[in-house]
N, C-alpha and C positions, 0 to 999 in steps of 0.2 A: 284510608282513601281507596276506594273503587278506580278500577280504570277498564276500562270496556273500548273493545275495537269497533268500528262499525263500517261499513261498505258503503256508497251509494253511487247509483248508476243512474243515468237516463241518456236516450236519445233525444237530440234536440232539434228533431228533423221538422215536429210540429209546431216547434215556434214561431210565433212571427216577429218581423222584424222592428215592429214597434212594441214600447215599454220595456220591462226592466229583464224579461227573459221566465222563465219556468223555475220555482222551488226549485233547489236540489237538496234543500235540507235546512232546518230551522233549531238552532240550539235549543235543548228544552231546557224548561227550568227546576226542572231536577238535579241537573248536574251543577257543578261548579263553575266549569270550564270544557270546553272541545279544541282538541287540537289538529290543523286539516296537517295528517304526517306524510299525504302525496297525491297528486291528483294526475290529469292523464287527458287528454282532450285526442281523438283520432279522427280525421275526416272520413268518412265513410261513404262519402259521394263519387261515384266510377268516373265523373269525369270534370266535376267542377272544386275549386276553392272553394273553403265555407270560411268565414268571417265571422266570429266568436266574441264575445263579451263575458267573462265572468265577474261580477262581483259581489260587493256586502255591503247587506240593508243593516245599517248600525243601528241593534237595539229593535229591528224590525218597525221601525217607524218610518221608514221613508228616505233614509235618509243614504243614499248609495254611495259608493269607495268601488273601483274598480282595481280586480289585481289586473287581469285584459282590457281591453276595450280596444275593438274594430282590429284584433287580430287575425293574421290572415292563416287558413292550413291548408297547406295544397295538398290535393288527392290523394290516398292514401298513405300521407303523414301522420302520424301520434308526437304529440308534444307533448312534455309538463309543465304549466305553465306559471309555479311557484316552485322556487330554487330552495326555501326556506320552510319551517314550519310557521302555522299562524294560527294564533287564540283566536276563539269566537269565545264573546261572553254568551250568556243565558238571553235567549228570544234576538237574537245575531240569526240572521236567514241569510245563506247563500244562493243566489239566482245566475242564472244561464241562460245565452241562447245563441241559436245560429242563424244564418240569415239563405242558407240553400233549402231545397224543399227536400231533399236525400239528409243533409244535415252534417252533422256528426255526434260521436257518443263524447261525454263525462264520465268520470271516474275517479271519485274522494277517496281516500281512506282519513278515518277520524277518530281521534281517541276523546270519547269521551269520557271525564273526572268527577266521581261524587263525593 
């Protein structure tokens, strides 16, 4: 068994407040399994709250689970906003978004298993 770290960032300053948020990352089906081992949300807006949504599209069909929804991060706060580890199976898409126009950043780490 393979096991591979992987990073993944975005700013989510250009999202908009309708639909499910911007990709941060889609299990491929190469692996077996991804596992998120931490992630990291900071507001990065000098003078407002951003209100956050992460979740997962099970199976990438449509069909969403939120770990956040309509969380709030005052002004240069950084939260983590999973206390645990969590599988993604294969074609499992993580999405994101904020609802300020400055936004705030994401930040996965993910071990994925082949």
């Amino acid at each position: 068994m393979a096991e591979t770290y992987q990073r993944v960032a975005l700013t989510l300053a250009t999202v908009t407040v309708t639909g499910t948020g911007a990709t941060l990352y889609t299990c491929p089906t190469s692996v077996s399994a991804a596992i998120i081992v931490g992630s990291q949300i900071a507001n990065i807006d000098g003078s407002n709250s951003a209100v956050v949504d992460f979740c997962l599209d099970v199976g990438g069909a449509g069909t969403y689970r939120y770990y956040v929804k309509d969380l709030t991060v005052a002004t240069g706060v950084a939260i983590s906003p999973l206390n645990d580890r969590h599988v993604l199976e294969p074609n499992d898409r993580l999405a994101a978004r904020a609802d300020t126009s400055s936004g705030a950043d994401i930040i996965l780490s993910l071990l994925e298993i082949t």
